[in-house]
Wavefront OBJ file of the C-alpha trace (Angstrom):
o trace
v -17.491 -0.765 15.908
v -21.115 0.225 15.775
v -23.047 -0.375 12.431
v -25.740 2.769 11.648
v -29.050 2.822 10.298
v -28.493 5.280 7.861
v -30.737 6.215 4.885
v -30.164 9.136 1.906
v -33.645 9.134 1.815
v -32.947 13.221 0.919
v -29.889 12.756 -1.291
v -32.360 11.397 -3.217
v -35.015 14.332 -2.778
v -32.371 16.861 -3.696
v -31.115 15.119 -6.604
v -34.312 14.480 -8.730
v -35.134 18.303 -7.544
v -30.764 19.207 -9.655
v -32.153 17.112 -12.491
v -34.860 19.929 -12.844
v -32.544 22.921 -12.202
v -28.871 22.413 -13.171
v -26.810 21.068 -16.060
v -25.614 17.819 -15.214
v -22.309 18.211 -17.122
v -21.091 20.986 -14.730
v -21.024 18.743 -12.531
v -20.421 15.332 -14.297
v -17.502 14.244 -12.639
v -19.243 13.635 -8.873
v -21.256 11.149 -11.155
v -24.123 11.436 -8.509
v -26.632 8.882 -9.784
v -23.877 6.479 -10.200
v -23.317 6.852 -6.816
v -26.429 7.291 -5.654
v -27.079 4.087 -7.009
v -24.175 2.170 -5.298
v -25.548 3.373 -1.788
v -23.698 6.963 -1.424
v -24.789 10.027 -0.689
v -24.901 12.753 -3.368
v -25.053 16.238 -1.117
v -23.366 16.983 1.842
v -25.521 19.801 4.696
v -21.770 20.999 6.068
v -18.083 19.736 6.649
v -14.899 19.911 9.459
v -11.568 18.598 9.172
v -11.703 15.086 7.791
v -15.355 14.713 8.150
v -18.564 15.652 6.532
v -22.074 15.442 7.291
v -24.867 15.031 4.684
v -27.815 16.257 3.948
v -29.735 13.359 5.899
v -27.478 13.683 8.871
v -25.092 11.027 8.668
v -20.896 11.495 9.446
v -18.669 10.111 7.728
v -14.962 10.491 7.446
v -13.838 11.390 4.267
v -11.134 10.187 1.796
v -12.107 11.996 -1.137
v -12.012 15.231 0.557
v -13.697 17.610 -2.103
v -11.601 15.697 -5.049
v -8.633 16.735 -4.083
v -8.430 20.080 -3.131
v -8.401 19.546 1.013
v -5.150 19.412 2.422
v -5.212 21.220 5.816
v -9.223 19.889 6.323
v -12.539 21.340 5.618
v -13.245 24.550 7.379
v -10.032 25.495 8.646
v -9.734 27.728 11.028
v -6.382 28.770 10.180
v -6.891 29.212 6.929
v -10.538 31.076 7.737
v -8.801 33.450 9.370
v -6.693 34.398 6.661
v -9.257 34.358 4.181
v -11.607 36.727 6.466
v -8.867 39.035 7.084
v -8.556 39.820 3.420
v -12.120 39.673 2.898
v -12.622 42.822 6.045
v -10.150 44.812 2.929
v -11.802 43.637 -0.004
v -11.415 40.518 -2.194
v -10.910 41.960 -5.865
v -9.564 45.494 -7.393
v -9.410 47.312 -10.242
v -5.498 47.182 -10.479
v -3.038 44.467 -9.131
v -2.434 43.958 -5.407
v 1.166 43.241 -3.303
v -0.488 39.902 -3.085
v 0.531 38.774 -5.938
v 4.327 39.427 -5.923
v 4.350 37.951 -2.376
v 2.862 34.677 -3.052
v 4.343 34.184 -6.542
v 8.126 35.011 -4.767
v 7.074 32.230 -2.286
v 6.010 29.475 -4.733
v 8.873 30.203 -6.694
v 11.497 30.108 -3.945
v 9.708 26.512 -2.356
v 9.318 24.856 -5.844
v 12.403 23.657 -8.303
v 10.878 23.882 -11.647
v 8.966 27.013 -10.966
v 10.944 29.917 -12.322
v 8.200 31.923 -13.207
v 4.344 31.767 -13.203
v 0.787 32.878 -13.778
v -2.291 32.733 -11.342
v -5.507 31.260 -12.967
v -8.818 29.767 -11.362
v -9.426 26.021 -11.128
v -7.136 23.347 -12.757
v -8.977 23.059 -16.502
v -7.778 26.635 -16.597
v -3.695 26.070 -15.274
v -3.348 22.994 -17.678
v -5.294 25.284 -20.224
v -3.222 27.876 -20.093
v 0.080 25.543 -20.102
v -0.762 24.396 -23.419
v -1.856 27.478 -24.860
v 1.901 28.940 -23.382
v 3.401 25.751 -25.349
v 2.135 26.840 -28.692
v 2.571 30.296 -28.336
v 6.312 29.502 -27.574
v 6.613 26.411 -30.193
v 4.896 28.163 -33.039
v 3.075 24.693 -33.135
v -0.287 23.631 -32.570
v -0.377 19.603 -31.648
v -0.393 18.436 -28.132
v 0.226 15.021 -27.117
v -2.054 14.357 -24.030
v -1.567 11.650 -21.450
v -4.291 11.630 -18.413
v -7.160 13.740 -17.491
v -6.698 17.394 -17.718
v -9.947 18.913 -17.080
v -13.076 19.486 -19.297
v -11.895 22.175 -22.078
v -12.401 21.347 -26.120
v -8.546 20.193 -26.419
v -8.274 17.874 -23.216
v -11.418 15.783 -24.373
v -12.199 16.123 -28.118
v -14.483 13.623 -28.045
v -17.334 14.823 -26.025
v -20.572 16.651 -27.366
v -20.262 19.951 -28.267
v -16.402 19.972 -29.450
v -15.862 20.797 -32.339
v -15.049 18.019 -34.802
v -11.903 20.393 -36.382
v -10.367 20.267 -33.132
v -9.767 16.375 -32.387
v -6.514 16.346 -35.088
v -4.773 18.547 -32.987
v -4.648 16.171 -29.860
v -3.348 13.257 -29.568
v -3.716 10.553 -26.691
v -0.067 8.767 -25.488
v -0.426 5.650 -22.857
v 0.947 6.176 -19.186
v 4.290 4.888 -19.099
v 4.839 3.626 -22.661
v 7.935 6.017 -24.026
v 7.603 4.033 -27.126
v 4.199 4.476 -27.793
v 5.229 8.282 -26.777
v 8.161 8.175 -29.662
v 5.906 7.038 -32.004
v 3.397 9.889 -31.807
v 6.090 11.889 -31.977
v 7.361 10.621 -35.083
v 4.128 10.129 -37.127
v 3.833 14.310 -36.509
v 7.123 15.431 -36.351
v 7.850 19.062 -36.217
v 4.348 19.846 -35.050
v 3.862 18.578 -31.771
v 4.165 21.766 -29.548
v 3.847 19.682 -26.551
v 3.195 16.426 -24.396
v 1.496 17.215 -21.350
v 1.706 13.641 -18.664
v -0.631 13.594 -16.050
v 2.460 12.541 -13.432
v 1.398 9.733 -11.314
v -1.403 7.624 -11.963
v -2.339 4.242 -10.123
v 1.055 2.356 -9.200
v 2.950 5.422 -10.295
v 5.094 6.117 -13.074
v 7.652 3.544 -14.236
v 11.208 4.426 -13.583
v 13.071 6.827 -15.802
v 9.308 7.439 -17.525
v 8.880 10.968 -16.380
v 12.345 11.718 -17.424
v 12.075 10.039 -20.415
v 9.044 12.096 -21.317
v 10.875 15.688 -21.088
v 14.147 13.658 -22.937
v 11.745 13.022 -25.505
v 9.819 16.293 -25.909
v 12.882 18.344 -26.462
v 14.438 15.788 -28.631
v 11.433 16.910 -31.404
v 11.599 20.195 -30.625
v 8.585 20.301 -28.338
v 7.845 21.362 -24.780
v 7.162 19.089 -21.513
v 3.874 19.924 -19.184
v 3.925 17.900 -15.976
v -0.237 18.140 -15.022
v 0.169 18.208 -11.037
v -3.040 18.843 -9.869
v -3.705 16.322 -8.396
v -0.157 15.872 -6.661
v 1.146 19.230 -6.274
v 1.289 19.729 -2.076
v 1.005 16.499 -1.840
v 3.948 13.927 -2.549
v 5.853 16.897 -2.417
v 5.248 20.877 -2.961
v 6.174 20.554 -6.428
v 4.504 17.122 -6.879
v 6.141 14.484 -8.639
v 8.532 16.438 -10.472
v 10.156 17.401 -7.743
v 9.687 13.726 -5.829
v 11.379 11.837 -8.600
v 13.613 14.631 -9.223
v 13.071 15.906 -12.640
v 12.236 19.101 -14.186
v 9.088 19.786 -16.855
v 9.351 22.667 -19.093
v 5.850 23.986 -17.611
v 4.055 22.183 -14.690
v 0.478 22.962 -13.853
v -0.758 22.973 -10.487
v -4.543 23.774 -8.691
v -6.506 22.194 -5.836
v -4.503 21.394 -2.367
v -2.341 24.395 -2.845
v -5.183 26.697 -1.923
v -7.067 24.166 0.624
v -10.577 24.633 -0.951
v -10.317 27.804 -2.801
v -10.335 27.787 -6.728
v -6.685 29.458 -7.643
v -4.553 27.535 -9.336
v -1.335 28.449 -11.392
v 1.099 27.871 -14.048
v 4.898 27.565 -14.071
v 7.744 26.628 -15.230
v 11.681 28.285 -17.186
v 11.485 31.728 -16.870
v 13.327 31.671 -20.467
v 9.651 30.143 -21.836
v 7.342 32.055 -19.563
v 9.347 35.327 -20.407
v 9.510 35.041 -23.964
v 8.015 37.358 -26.177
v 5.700 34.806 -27.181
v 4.301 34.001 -23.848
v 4.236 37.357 -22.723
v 1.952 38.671 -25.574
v -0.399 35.291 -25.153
v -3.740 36.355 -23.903
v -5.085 34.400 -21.026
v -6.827 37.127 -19.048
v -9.937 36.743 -16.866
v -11.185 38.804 -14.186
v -10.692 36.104 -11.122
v -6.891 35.465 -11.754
v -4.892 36.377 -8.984
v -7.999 35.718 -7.101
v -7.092 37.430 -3.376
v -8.854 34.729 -1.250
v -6.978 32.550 -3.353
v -3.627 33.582 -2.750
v -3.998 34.480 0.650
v -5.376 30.535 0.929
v -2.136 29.244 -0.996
v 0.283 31.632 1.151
v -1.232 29.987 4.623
v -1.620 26.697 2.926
v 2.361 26.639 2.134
v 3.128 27.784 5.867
v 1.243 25.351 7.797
v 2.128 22.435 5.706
v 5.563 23.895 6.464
v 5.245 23.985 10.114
v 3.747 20.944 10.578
v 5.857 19.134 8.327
v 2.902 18.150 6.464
v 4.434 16.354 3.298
v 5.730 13.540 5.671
v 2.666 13.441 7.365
v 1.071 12.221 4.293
v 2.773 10.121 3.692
v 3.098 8.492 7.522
v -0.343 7.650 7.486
v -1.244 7.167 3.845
v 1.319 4.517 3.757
v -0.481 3.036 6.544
v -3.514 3.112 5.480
v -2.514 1.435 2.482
v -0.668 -1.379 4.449
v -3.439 -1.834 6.592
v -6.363 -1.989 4.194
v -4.058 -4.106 1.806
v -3.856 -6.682 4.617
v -6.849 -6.638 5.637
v -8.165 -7.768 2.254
v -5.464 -10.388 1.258
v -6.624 -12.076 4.563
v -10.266 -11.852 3.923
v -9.762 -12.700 0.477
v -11.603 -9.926 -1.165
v -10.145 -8.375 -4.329
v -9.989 -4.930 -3.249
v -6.781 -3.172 -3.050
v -4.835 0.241 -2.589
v -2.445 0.934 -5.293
v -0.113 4.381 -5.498
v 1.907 6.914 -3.192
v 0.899 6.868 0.433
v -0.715 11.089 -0.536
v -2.963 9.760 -3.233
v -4.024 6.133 -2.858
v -5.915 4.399 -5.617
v -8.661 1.742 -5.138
v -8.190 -1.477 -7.768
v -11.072 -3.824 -7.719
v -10.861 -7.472 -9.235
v -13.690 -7.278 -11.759
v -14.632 -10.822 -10.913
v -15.296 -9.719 -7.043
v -16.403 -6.010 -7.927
v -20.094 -6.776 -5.919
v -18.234 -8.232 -2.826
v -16.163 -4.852 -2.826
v -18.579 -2.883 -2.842
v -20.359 -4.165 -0.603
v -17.298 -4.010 1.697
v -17.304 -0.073 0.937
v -21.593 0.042 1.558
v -20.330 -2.155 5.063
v -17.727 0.795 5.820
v -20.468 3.928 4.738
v -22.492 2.267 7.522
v -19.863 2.899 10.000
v -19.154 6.637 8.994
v -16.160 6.129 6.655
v -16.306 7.417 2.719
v -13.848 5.279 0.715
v -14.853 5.901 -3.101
v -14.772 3.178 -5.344
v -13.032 4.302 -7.998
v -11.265 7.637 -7.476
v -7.839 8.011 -5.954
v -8.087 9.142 -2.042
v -6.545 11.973 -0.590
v -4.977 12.306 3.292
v -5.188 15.358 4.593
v -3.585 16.762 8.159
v -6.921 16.765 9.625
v -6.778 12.735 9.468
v -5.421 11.498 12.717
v -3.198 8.110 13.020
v -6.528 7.389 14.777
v -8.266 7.634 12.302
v -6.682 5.545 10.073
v -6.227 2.430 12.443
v -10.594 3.162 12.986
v -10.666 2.641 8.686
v -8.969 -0.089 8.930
v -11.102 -2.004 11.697
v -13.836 -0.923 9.895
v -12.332 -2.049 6.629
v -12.063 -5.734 8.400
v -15.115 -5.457 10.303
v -16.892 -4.902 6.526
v -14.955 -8.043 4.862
v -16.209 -10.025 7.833
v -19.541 -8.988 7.019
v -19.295 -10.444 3.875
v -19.479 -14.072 5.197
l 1 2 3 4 5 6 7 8 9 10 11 12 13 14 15 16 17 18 19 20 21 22 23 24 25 26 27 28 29 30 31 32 33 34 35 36 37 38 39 40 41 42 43 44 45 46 47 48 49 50 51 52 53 54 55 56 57 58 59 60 61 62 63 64 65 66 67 68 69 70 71 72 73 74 75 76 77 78 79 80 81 82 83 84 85 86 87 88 89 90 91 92 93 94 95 96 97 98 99 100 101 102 103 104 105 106 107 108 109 110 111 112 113 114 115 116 117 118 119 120 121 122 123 124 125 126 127 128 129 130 131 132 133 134 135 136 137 138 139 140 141 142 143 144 145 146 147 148 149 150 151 152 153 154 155 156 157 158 159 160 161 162 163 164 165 166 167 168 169 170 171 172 173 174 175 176 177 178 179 180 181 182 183 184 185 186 187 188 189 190 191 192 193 194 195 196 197 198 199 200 201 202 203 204 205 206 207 208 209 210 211 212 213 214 215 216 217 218 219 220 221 222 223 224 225 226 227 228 229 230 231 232 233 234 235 236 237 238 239 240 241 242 243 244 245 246 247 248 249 250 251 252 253 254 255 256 257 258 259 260 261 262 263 264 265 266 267 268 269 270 271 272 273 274 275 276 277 278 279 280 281 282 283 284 285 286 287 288 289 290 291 292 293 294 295 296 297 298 299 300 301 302 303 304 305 306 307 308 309 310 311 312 313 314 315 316 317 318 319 320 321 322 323 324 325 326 327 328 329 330 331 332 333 334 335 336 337 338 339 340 341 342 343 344 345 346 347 348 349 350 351 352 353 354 355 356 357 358 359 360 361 362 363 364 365 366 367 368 369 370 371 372 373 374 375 376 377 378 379 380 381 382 383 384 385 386 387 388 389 390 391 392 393 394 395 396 397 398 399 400 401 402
């Protein structure tokens, strides 16, 4: 497999040019000079499929695919289509549009804890509004958070410019510790309106945790949110609720359901969602029920269905996984894929952390983007191909090494 000269001579360019222009908490989580640092590039020129070119020219095929939100592949033409034909009769009105009933009778037909729901923009907003739902409903005002749930004052009380008054009212469980999870619950009983558990992270959850969790919430009185963002369309339509077959009170789900577009939405028991309480909760913005949106989540859910794309996931994640796996325990570098064949997750021995990376700088030279830290996404756009080409390189990168 041929090695590239390849420089991000203009990453560079166009990043000290963003330091100048643009907030770099907007866009914190890309972490560009991190990255930058380790030998990636920081801005992409354009993207198709599974692969994306940037700004100094090089390909690569891509694994993080947008963080998440690419599930059919970048630019698709199916989903283009859509999109344009909704855009020739406009994009946003002054009252509601069919739209909305149509794609909110089709998420709630395809997923099992989805009784009812909301349309918001972007997943801070869906988990957002789940917990704001929880303590309308509860009457309480604690939420018990587990996992990363976007960037708003109550998911991450500790960062600059929350305020201090806030950090009381949530409170951090570990992944997969129902014990740790009962004890929260105890030390603020009859105020916890909620627990919300992002649902699979790394290995996955233990078994009987997720269950456990929505045992446990309604046991003191409180609500469970199942944060699917990340998963939703992915191990299954309803993400790992619906994979390990249990149901969350609420579940809040955003990026692959709309393939690149912002919408996102909340849902869960109609008996919650239709309450007084929830009904009368103000969550309004002018982009909910974005059209683009839903027309992206309505094409998204038909192709996935007509290509059987849940299985396809997890056909060739679960390769990929094998195959990198191997290829590593034979080269003896302590790099590894950890998770659900959707959503893999890189695990580096910290003792061997330089030799991994440079595997991953060896692999970047041969056009494939494995990050080093964030869990991978497959999309339908990767071919078995594809995968069997990451793996060579993946090999071809350890032997590098020696």
């Amino acid at each position: 497999m041929p090695v590239k000269p390849y420089n991000i001579e203009q990453s560079k360019v166009l990043l000290d040019r963003s330091d100048q222009l643009i907030v770099r908490g907007c866009q914190g989580h890309k972490r560009s000079h991190d990255m930058l640092e380790l030998g990636y590039p920081v801005f992409t020129q354009r993207a198709s499929g599974a692969r994306f070119w940037d700004v100094d020219g090089n390909e690569y095929l891509d694994y993080l695919m947008g963080f998440g939100p690419i599930l059919l592949g970048y630019n698709d033409p199916v989903i283009n289509a859509a999109v344009q034909a909704q855009m020739d009769e406009g994009t946003i009105y002054s009252t509601a549009h069919p739209k909305e009933l149509e794609v909110a009778e089709m998420l709630i037909e395809l997923i099992p804890a989805v009784e009812m729901l909301g349309f918001l923009i972007g997943g801070s907003a869906a988990t957002s509004a789940a917990v704001r739902l929880a303590r309308a409903y509860t009457g309480r005002d604690k939420v018990i958070r587990s996992g990363y749930h976007g960037w708003h004052d109550w998911s991450r009380t500790e960062d600059e410019g929350a305020p201090s008054v806030i950090a009381p009212f949530t409170l951090e469980a570990p992944y997969g510790d129902l014990n740790a999870l009962e004890d929260i619950f105890k030390q603020n009983d009859n105020e916890v309106a909620c627990v919300i558990m992002e649902t699979i992270r790394e290995s996955g959850p233990p078994e009987g945790f997720l269950q456990g969790c929505v045992d446990m919430a309604h046991q003191y009185g409180a609500l469970c949110i199942f944060d699917e963002v990340k998963v939703g369309f992915r191990v299954a339509f309803g993400g790992a609720g619906e994979y390990y077959g249990v149901t969350p009170d609420l579940t809040a789900f955003a990026k692959a359901c709309a393939n690149g577009y912002p919408g996102s939405f909340v849902g869960g028991r109609k008996d919650i969602l239709g309450s007084p309480q929830c009904q009368s909760s103000w969550m309004a913005a002018t982009f909910h029920c974005d059209l683009p949106s839903l027309v992206a989540i309505e094409t998204v859910i038909k192709e996935v269905k007509r290509r059987d794309g849940i299985a396809y996931q997890w056909k060739i994640g679960n390769r990929l996984i094998e195959g990198i796996n191997a290829a590593c325990e034979e080269g003896g570098l302590g790099y590894r894929l950890t998770g659900t064949g959707p959503m893999p997750t890189p695990v580096m021995e910290e003792e061997d952390k330089d030799r991994c990376i440079a595997m991953l700088q060896g692999c970047l030279a041969r056009g494939f983007y494995l990050h080093p830290m964030h869990p991978m996404f497959l999309t339908l756009s990767h071919t078995e191909q594809d995968i069997e080409d990451t793996i060579t390189a993946v090999q071809e990168s350890i032997a590098d090494l020696e």
